[in-house]
N, CA, C and O atoms as a CHARMM CRD file, in Angstrom:
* protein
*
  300
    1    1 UNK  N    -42.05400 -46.76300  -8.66400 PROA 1      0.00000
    2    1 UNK  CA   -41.49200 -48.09500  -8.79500 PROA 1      0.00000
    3    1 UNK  C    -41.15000 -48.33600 -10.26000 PROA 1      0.00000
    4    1 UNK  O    -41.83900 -47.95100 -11.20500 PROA 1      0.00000
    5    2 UNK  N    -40.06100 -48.98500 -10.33800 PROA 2      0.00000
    6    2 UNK  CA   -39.41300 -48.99800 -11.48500 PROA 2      0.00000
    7    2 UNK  C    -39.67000 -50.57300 -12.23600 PROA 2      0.00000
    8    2 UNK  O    -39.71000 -51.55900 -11.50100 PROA 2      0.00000
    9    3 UNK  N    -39.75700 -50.65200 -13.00600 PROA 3      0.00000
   10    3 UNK  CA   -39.35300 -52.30000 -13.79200 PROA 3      0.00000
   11    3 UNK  C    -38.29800 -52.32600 -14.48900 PROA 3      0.00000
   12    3 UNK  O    -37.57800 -51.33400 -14.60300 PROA 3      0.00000
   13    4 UNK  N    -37.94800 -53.94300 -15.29600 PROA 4      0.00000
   14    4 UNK  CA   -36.53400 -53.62100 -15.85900 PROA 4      0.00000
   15    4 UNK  C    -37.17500 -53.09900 -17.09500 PROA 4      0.00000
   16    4 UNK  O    -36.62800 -52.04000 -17.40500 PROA 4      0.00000
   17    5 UNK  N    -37.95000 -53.37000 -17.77300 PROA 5      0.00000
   18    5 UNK  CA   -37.87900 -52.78900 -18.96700 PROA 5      0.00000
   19    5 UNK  C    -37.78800 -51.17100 -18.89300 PROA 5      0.00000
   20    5 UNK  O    -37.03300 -50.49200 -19.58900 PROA 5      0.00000
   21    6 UNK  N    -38.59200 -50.73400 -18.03000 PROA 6      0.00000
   22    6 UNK  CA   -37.63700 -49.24000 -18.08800 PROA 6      0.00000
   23    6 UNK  C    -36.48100 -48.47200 -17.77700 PROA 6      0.00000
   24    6 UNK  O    -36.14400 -47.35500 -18.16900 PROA 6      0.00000
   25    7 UNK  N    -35.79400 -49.48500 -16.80000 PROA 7      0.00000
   26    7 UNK  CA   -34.55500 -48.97000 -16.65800 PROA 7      0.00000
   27    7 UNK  C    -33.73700 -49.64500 -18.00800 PROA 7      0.00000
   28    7 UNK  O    -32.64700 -49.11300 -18.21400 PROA 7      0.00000
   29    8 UNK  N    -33.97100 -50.32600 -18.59400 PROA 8      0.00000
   30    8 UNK  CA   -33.41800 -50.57100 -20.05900 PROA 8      0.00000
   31    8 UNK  C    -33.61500 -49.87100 -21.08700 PROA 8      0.00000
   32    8 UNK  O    -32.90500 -49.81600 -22.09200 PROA 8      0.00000
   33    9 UNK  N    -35.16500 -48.98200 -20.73300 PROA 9      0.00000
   34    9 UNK  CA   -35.38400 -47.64700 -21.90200 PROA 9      0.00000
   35    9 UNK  C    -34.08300 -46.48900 -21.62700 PROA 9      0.00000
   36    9 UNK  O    -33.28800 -45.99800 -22.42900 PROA 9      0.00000
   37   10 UNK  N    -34.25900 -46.27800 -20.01100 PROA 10     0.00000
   38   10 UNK  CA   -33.29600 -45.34600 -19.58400 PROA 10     0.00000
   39   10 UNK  C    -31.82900 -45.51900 -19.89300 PROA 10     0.00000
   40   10 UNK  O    -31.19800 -44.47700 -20.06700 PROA 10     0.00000
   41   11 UNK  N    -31.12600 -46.76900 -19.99700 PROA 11     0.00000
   42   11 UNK  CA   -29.86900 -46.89600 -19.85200 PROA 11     0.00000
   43   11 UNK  C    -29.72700 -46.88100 -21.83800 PROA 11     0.00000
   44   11 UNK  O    -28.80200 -46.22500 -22.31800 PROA 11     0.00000
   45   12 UNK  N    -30.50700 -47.48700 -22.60200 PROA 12     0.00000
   46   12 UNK  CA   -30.69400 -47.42100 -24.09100 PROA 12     0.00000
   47   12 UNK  C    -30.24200 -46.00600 -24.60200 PROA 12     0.00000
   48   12 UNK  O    -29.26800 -45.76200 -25.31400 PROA 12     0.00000
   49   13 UNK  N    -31.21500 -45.07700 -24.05300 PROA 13     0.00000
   50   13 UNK  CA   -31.39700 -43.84300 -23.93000 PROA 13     0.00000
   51   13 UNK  C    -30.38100 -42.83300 -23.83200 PROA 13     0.00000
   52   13 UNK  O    -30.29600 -41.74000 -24.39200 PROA 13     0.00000
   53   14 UNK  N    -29.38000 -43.59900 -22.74000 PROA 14     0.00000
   54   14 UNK  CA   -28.34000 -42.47500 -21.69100 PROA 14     0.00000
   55   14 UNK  C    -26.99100 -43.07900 -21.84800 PROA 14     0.00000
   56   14 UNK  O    -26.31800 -43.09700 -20.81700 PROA 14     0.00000
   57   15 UNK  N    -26.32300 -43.69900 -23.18400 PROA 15     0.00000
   58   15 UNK  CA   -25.20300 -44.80200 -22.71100 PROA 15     0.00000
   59   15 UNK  C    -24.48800 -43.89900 -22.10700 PROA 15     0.00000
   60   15 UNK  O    -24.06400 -44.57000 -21.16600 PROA 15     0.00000
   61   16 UNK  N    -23.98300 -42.70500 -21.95200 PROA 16     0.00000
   62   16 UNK  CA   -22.96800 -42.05600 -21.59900 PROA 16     0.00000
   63   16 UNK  C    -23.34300 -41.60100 -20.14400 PROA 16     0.00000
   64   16 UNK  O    -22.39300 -41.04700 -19.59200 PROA 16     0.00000
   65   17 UNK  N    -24.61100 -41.69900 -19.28900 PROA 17     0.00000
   66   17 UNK  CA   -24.03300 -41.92200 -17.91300 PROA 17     0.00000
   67   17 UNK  C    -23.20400 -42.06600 -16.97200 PROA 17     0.00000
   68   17 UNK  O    -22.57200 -43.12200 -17.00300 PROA 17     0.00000
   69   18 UNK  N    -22.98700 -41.36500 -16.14400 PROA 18     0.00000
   70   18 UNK  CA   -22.07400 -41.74400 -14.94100 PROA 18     0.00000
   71   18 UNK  C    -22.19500 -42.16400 -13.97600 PROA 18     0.00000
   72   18 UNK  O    -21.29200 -42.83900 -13.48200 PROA 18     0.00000
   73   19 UNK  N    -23.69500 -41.86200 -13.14600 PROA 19     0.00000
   74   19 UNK  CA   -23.83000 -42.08300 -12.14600 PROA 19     0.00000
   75   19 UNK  C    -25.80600 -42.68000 -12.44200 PROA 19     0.00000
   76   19 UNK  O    -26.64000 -42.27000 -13.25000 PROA 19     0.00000
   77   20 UNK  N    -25.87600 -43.62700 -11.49700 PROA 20     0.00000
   78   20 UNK  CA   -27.53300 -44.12700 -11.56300 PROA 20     0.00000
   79   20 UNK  C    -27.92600 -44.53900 -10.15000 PROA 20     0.00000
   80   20 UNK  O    -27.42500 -45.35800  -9.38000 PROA 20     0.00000
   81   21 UNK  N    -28.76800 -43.88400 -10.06000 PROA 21     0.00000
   82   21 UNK  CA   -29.77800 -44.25200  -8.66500 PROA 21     0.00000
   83   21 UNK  C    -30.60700 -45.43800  -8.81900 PROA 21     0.00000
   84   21 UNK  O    -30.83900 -45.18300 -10.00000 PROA 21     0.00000
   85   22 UNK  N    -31.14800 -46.34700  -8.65800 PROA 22     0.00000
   86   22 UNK  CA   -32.62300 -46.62600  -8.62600 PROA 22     0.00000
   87   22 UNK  C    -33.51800 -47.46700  -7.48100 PROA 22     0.00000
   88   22 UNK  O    -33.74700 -48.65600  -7.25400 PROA 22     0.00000
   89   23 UNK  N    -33.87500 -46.25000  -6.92000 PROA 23     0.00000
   90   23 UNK  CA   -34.70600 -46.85900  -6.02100 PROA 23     0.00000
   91   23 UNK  C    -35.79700 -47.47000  -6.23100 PROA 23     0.00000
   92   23 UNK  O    -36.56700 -47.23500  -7.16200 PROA 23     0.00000
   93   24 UNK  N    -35.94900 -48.38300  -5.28600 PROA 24     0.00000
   94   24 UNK  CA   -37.58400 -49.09200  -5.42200 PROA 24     0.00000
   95   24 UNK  C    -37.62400 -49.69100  -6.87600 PROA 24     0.00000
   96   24 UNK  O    -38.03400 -48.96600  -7.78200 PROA 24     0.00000
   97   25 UNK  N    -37.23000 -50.94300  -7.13700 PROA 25     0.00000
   98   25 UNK  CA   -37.18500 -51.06000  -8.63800 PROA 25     0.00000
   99   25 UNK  C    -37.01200 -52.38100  -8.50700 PROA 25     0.00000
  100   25 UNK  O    -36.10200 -52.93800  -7.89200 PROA 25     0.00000
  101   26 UNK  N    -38.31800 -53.11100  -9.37000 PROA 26     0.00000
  102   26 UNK  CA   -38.29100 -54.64700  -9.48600 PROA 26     0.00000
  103   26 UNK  C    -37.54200 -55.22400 -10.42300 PROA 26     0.00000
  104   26 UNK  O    -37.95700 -55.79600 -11.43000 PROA 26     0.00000
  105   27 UNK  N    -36.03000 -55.01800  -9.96600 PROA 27     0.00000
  106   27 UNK  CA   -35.24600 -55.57200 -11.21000 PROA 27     0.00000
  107   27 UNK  C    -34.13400 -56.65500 -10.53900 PROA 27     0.00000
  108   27 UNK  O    -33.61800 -56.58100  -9.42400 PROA 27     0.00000
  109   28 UNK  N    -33.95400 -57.57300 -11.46500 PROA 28     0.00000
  110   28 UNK  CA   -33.32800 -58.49100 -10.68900 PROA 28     0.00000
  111   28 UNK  C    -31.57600 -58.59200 -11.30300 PROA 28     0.00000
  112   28 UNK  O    -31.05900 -57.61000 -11.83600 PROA 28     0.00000
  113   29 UNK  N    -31.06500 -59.48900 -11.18100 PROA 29     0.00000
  114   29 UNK  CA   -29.36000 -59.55800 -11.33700 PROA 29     0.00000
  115   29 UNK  C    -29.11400 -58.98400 -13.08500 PROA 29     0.00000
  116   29 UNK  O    -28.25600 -58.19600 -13.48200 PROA 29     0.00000
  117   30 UNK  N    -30.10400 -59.63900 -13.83000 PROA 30     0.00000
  118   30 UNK  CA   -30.19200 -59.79800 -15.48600 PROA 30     0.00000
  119   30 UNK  C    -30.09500 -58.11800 -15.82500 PROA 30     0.00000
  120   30 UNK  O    -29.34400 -57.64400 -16.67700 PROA 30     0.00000
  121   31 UNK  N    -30.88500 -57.45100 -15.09200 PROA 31     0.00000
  122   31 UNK  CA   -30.90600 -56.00800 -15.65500 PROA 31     0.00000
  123   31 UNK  C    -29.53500 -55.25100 -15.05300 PROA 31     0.00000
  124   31 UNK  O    -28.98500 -54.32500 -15.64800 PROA 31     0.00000
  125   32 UNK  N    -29.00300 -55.88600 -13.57200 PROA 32     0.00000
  126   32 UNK  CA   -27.92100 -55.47900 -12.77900 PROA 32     0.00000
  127   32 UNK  C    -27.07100 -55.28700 -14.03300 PROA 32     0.00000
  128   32 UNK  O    -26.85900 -54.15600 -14.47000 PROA 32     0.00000
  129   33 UNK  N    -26.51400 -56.54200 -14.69900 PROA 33     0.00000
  130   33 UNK  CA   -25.82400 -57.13600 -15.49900 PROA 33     0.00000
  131   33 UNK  C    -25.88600 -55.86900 -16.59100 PROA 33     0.00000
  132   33 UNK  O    -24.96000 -55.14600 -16.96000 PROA 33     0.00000
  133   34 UNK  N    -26.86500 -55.85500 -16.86100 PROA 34     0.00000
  134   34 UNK  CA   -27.12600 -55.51800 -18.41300 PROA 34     0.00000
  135   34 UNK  C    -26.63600 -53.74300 -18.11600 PROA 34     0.00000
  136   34 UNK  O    -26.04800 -52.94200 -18.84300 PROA 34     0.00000
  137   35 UNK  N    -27.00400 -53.66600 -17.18600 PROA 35     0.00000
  138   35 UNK  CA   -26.79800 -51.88700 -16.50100 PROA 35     0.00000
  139   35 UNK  C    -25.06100 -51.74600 -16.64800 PROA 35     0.00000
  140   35 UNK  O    -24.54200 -50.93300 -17.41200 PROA 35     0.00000
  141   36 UNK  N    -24.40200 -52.54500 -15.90800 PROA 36     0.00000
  142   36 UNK  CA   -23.05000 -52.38500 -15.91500 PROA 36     0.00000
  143   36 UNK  C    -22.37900 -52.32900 -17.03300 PROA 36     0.00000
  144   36 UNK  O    -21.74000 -51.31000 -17.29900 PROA 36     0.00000
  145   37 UNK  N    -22.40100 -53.34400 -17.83400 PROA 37     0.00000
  146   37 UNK  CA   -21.84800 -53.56400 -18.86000 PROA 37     0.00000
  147   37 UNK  C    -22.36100 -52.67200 -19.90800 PROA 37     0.00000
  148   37 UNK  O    -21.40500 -52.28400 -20.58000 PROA 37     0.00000
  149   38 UNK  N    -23.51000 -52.17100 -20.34200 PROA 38     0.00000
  150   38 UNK  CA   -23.92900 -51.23100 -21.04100 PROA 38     0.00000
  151   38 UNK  C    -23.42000 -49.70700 -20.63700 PROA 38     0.00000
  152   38 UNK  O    -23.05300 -48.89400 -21.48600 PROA 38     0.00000
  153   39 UNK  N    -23.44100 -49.54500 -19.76100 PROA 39     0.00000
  154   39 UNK  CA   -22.82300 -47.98400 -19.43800 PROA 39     0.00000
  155   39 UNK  C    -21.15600 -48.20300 -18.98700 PROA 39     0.00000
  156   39 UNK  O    -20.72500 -48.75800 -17.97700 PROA 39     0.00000
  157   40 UNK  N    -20.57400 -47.71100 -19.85000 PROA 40     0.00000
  158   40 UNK  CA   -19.03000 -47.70500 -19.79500 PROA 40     0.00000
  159   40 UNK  C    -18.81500 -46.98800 -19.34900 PROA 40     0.00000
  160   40 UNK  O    -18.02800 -47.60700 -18.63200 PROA 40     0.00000
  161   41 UNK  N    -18.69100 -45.33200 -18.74100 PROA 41     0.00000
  162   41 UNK  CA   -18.81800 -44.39800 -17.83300 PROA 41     0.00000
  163   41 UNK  C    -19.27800 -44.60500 -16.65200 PROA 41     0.00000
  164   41 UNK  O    -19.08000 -43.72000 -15.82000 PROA 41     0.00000
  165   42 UNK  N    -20.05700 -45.89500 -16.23100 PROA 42     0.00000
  166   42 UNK  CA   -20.75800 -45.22900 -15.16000 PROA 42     0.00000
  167   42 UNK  C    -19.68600 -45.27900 -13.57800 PROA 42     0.00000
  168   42 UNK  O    -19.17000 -46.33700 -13.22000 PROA 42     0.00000
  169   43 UNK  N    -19.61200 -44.73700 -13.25400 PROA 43     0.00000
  170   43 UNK  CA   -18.91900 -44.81600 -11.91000 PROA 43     0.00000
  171   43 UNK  C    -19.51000 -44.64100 -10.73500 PROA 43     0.00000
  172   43 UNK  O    -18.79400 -44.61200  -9.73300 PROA 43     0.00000
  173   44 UNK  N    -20.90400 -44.49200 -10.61500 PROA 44     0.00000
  174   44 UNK  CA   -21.51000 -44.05200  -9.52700 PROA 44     0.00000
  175   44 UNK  C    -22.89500 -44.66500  -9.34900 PROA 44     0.00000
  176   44 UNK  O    -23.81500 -43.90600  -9.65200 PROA 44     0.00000
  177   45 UNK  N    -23.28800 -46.06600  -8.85400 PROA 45     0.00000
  178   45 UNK  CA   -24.41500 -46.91000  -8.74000 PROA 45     0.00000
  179   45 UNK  C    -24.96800 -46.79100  -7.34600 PROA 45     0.00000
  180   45 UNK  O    -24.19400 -46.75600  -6.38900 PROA 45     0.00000
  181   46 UNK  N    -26.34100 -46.72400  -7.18000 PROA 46     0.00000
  182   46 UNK  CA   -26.77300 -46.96400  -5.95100 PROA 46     0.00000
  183   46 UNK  C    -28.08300 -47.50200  -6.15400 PROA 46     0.00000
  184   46 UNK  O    -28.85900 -47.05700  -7.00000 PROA 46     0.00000
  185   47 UNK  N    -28.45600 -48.91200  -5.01800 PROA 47     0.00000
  186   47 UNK  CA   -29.41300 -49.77200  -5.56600 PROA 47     0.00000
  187   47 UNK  C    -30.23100 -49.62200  -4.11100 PROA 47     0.00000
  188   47 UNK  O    -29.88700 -49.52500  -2.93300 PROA 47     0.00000
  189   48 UNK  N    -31.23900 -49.64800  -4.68700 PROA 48     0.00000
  190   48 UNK  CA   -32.02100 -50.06700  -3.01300 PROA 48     0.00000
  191   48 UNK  C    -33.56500 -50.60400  -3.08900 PROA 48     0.00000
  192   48 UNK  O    -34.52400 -50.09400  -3.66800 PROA 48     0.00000
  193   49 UNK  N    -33.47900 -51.91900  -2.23800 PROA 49     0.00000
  194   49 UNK  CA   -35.06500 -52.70100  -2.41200 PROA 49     0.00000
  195   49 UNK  C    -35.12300 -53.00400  -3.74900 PROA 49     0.00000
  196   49 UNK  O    -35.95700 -52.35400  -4.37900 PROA 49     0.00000
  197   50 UNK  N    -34.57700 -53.67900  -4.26400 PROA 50     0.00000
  198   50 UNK  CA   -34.37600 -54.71400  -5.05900 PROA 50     0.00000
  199   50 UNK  C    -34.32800 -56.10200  -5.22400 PROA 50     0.00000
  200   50 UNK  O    -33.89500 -56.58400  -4.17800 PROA 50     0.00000
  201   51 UNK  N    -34.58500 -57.01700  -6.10000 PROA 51     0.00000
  202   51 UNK  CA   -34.20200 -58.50800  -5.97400 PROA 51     0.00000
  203   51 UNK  C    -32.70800 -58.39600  -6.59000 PROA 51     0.00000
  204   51 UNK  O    -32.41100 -59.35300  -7.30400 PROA 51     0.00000
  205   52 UNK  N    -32.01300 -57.69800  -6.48600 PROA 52     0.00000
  206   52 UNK  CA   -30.56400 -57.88800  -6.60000 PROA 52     0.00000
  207   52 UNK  C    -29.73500 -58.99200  -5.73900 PROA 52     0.00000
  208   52 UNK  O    -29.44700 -58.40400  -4.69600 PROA 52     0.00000
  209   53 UNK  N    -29.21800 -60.30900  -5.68300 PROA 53     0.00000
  210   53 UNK  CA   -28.69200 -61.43300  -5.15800 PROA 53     0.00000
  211   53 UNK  C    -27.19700 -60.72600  -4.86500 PROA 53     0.00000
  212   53 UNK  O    -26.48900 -60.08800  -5.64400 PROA 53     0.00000
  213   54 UNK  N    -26.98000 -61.06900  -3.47800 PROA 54     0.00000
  214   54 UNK  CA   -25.66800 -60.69000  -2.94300 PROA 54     0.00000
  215   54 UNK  C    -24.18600 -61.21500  -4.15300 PROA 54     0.00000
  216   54 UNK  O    -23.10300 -60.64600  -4.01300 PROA 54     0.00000
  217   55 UNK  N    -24.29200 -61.86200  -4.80200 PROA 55     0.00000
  218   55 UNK  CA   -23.13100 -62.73900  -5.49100 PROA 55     0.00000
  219   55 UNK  C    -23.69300 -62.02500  -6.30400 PROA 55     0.00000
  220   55 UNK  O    -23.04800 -60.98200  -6.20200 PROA 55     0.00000
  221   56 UNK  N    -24.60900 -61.82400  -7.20100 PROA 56     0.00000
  222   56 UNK  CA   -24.27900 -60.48100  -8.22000 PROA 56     0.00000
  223   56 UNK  C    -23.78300 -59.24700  -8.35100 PROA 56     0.00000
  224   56 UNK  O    -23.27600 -58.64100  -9.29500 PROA 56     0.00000
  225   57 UNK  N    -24.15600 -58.82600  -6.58400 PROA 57     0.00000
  226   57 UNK  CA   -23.37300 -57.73900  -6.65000 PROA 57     0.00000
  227   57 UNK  C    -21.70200 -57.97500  -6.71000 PROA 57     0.00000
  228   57 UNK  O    -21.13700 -57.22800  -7.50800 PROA 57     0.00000
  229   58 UNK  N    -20.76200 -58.99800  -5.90500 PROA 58     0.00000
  230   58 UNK  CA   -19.52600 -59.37900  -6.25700 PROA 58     0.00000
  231   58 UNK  C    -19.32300 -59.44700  -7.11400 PROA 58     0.00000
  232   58 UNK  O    -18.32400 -58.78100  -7.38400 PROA 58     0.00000
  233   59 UNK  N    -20.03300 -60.32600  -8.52000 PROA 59     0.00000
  234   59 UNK  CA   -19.50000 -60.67600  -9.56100 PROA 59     0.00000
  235   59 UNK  C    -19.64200 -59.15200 -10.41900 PROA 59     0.00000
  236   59 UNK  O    -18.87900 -59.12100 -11.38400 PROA 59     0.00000
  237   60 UNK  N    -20.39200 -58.02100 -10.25900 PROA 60     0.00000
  238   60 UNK  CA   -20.18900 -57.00300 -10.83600 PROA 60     0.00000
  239   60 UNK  C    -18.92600 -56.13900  -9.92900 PROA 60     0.00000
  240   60 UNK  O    -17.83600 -55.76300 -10.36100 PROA 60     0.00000
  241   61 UNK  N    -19.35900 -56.01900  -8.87100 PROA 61     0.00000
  242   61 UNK  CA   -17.70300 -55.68400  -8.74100 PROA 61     0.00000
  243   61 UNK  C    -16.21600 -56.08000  -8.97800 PROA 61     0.00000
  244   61 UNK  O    -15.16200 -55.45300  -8.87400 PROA 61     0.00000
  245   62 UNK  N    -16.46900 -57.12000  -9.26800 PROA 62     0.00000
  246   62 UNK  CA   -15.00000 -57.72500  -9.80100 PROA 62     0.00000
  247   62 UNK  C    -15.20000 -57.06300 -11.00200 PROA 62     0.00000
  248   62 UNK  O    -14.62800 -55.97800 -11.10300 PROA 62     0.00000
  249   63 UNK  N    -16.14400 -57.60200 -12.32300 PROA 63     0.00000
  250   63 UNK  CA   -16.13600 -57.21300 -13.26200 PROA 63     0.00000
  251   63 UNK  C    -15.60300 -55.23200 -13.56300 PROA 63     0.00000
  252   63 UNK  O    -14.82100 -54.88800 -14.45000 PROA 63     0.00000
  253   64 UNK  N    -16.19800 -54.38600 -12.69800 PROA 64     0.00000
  254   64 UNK  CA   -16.09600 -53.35900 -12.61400 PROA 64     0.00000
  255   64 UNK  C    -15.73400 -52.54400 -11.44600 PROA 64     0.00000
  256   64 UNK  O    -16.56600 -51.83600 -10.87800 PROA 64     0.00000
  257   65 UNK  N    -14.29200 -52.64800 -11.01100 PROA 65     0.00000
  258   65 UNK  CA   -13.68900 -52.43400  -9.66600 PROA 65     0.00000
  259   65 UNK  C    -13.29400 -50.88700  -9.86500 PROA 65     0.00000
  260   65 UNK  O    -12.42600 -50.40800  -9.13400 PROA 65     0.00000
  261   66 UNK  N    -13.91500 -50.10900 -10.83600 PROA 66     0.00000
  262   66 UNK  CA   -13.80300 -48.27000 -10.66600 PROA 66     0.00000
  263   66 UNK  C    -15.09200 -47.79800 -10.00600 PROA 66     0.00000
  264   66 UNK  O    -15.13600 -46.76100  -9.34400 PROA 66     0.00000
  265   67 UNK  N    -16.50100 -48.86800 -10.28100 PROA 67     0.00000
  266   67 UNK  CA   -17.69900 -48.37300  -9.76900 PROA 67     0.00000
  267   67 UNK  C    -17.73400 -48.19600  -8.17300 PROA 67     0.00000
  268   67 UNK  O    -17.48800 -49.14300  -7.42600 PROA 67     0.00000
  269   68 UNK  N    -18.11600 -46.68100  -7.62100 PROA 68     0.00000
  270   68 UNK  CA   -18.83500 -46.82700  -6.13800 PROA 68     0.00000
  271   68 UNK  C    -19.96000 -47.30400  -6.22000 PROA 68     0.00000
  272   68 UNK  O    -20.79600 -47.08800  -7.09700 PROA 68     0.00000
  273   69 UNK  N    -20.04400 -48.02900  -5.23800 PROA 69     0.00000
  274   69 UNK  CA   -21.48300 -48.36700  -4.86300 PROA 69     0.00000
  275   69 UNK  C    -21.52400 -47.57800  -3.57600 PROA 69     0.00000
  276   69 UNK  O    -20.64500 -47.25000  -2.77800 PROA 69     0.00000
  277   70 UNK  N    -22.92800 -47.36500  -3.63500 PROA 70     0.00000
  278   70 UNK  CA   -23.68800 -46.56700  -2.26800 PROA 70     0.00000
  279   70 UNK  C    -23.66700 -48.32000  -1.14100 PROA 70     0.00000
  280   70 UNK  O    -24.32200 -49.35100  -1.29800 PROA 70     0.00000
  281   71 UNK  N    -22.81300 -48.01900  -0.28300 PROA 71     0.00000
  282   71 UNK  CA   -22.89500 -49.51000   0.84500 PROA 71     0.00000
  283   71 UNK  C    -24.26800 -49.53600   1.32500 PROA 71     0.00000
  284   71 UNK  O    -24.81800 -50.63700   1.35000 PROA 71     0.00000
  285   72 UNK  N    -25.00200 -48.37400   1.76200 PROA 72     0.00000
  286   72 UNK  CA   -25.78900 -48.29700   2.61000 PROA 72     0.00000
  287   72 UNK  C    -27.56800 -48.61900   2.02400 PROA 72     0.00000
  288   72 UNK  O    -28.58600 -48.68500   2.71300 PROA 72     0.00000
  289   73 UNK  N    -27.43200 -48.74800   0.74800 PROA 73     0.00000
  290   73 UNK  CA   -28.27100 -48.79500  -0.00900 PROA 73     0.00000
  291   73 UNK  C    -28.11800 -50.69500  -0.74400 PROA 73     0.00000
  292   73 UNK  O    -29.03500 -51.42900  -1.11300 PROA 73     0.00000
  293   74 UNK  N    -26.80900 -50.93200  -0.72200 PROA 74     0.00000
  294   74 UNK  CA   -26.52400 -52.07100  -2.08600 PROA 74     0.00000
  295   74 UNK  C    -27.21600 -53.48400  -1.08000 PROA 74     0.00000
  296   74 UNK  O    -27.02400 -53.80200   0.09400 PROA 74     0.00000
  297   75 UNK  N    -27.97200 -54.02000  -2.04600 PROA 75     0.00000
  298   75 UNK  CA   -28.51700 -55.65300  -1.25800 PROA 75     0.00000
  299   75 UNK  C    -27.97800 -56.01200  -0.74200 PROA 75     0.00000
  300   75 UNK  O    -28.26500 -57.07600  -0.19300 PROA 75     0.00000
């Protein structure tokens, strides 16, 4: 299980990413946010069991309409 502060070590860590998994991870829209916009490469997200809010995920897809999302996984 993940928190945000470590997926913020990880994304700090990795700006040049492409693709991010994270399962099982108590992170909510703020880290969603912070994930997208921090990795300029990334093209390949998949979220699952999260407090991720359905309208965050829209408002990051608008913001970033090259990213797949995994459907089967996204809140």
């Amino acid at each position: 299980m993940f928190v945000g502060e470590e997926i913020s070590r990880i994304v700090h860590a990795n700006p040049k990413l492409t693709g991010l998994l994270i399962p099982y991870a108590l992170i909510d829209d703020e880290i969603l946010e912070f994930i997208i916009i921090s990795l300029a490469n990334l093209s390949h997200l998949c979220v699952c069991e999260t407090g991720i809010s359905r309208d965050c995920v829209q408002r990051m897809r608008s913001l970033k309409t090259n990213l797949e999302w995994d459907e089967n996984h996204t809140p």
